[in-house]
C-alpha positions in Angstrom: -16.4 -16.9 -32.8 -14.4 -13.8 -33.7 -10.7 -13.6 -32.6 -10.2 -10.9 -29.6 -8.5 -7.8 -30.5 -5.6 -6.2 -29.2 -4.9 -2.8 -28.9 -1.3 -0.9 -29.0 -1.1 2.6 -26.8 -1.3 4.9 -30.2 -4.1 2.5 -31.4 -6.2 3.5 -28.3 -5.2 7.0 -27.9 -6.4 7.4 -32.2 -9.5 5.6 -31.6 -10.4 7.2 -28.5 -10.1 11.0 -30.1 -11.9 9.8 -33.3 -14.2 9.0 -31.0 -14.3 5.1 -31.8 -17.1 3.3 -29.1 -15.2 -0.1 -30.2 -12.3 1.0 -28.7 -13.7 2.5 -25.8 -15.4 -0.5 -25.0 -12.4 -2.3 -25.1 -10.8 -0.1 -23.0 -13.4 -0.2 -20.4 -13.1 -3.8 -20.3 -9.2 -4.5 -19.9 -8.1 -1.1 -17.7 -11.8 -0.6 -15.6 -11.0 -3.9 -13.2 -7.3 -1.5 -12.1 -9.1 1.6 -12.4 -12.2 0.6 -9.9 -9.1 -0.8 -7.5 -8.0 2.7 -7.7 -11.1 4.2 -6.7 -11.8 1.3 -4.1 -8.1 1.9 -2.5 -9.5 5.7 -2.0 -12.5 5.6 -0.9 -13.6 2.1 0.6 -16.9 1.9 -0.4 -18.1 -0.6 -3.1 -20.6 1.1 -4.6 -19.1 5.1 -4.5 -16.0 3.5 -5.8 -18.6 1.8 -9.1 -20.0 5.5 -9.5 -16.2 7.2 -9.1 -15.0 4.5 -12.0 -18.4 5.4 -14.5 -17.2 9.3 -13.9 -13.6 8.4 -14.3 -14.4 6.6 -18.1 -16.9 10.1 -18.7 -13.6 11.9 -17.6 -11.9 9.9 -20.2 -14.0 10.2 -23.1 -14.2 13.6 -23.0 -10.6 14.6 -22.1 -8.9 12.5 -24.0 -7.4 15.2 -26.3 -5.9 16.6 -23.3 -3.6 13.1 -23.3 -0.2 13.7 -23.9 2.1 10.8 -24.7 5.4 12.8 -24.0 3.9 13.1 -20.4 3.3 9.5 -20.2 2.1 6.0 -20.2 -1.9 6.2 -21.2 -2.8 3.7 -18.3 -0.6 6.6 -16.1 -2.8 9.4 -17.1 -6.0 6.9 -16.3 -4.8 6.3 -13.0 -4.4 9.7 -12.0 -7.9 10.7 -13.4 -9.6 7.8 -11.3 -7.6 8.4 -8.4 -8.0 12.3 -8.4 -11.7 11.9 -8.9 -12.0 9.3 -6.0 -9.9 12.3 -4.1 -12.6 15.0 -5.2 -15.3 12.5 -4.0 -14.1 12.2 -0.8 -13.3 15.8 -0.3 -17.0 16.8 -2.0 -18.8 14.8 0.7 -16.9 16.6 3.6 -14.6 13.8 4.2 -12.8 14.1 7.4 -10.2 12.5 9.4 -11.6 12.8 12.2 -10.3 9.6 14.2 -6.9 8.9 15.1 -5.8 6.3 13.0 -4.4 3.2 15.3 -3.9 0.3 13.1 -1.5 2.1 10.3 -0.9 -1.8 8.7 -4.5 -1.4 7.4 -3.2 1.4 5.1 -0.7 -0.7 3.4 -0.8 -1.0 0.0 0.0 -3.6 -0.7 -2.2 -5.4 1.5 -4.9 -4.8 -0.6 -6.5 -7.2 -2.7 -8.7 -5.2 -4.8 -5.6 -3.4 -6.4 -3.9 -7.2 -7.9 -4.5 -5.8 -11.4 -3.0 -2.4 -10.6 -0.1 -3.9 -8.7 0.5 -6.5 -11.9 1.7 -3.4 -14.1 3.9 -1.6 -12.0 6.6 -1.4 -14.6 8.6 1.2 -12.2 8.3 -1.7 -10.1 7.1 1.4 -7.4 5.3 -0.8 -5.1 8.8 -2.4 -4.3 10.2 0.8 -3.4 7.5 1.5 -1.2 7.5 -1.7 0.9 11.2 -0.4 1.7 10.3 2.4 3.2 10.1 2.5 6.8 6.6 2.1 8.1 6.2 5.7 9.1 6.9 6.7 5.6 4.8 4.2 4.3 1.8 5.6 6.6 2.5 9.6 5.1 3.1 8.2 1.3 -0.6 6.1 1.3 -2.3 9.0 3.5 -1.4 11.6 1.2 -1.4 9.7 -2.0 -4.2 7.1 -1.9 -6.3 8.7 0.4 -5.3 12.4 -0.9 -5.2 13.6 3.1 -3.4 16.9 3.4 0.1 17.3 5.7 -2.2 18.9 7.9 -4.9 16.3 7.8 -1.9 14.0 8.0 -0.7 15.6 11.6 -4.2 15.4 13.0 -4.8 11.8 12.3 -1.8 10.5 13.1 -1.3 12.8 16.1 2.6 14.4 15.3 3.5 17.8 14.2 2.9 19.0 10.8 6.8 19.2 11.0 7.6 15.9 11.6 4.8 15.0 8.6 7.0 16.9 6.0 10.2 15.6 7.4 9.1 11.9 6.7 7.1 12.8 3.7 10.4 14.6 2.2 12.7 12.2 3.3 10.3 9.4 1.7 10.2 11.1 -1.1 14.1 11.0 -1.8 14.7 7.4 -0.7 11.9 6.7 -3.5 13.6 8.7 -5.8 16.8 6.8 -5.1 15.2 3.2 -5.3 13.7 3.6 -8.4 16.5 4.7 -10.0 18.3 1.7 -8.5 15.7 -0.2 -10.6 16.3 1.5 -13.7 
């Protein structure tokens, strides 16, 4: 049996613009578990979240000249493609917020089990940051970042004013700022 082989983030980035299936495979199989959390934190359905993560690797494969290392971590720029392509899902099926949302604690995230592979490398240690944040702030960040909800869509469902959404939302913002460099 042949030993498994190991990757570093220049060997990926080469192999995936030469166009290497090897490494591509590889890469499906080590960052598609965090990437399909991604998707799943997004949209909540099993089987759009499986089609999001085979566009998201499509999305990969053929962008991956775009990558820019200065920019980023590689598993970074993954993330963002799967969760911006969960986002366009949503929004490409009409998605609405039409409820108001009552039980905020469900949109924790770090009560999610599906994103144990994301939440494992969190170098910046962000998921930390968040938990400190006030639970109102914690409600804005996951509405507008995992569930890619507008500060308008934001003031609907949670019934406040749009001004009171960029309030928290800035103030969130800085305090996360502030943690993280804390961490650093």
């Amino acid at each position: 049996m042949a030993a498994a082989s190991t990757y570093t983030e220049a060997e990926l980035v080469q192999g995936l613009q030469a166009r290497n299936e090897k490494i591509f495979s590889y890469l499906y199989d080590h960052y598609s578990p965090a990437l399909y959390g991604v998707a799943l934190k997004v949209i909540a359905d099993e089987t759009t979240a499986g089609d999001v993560l085979q566009e998201v690797f499509v999305k990969i494969w053929r962008s991956i000249d775009k990558y820019d290392a200065t920019k980023g971590r590689l598993f970074t720029w993954m993330l963002n493609i799967a969760r911006n392509t969960a986002i366009d899902s949503l929004r490409s099926k009409a998605y609405k917020l039409d409820q108001k949302i009552t039980d905020v604690d469900n949109l924790a995230l770090l009560n999610e089990p599906q994103l144990a592979v994301y939440l494992q490398v969190d170098h910046l240690g962000l998921s930390k940051a968040v938990e400190r944040l006030q639970k109102e702030q914690r409600t804005i960040i996951d509405l507008a970042y995992y569930k890619g909800c507008t500060q308008e869509e934001i003031s609907k469902a949670l019934d406040i004013p749009l001004g009171t959404v960029k309030t928290r939302m800035r103030n969130a913002i800085m305090q996360l700022r502030g943690l993280l460099k804390q961490q650093l």
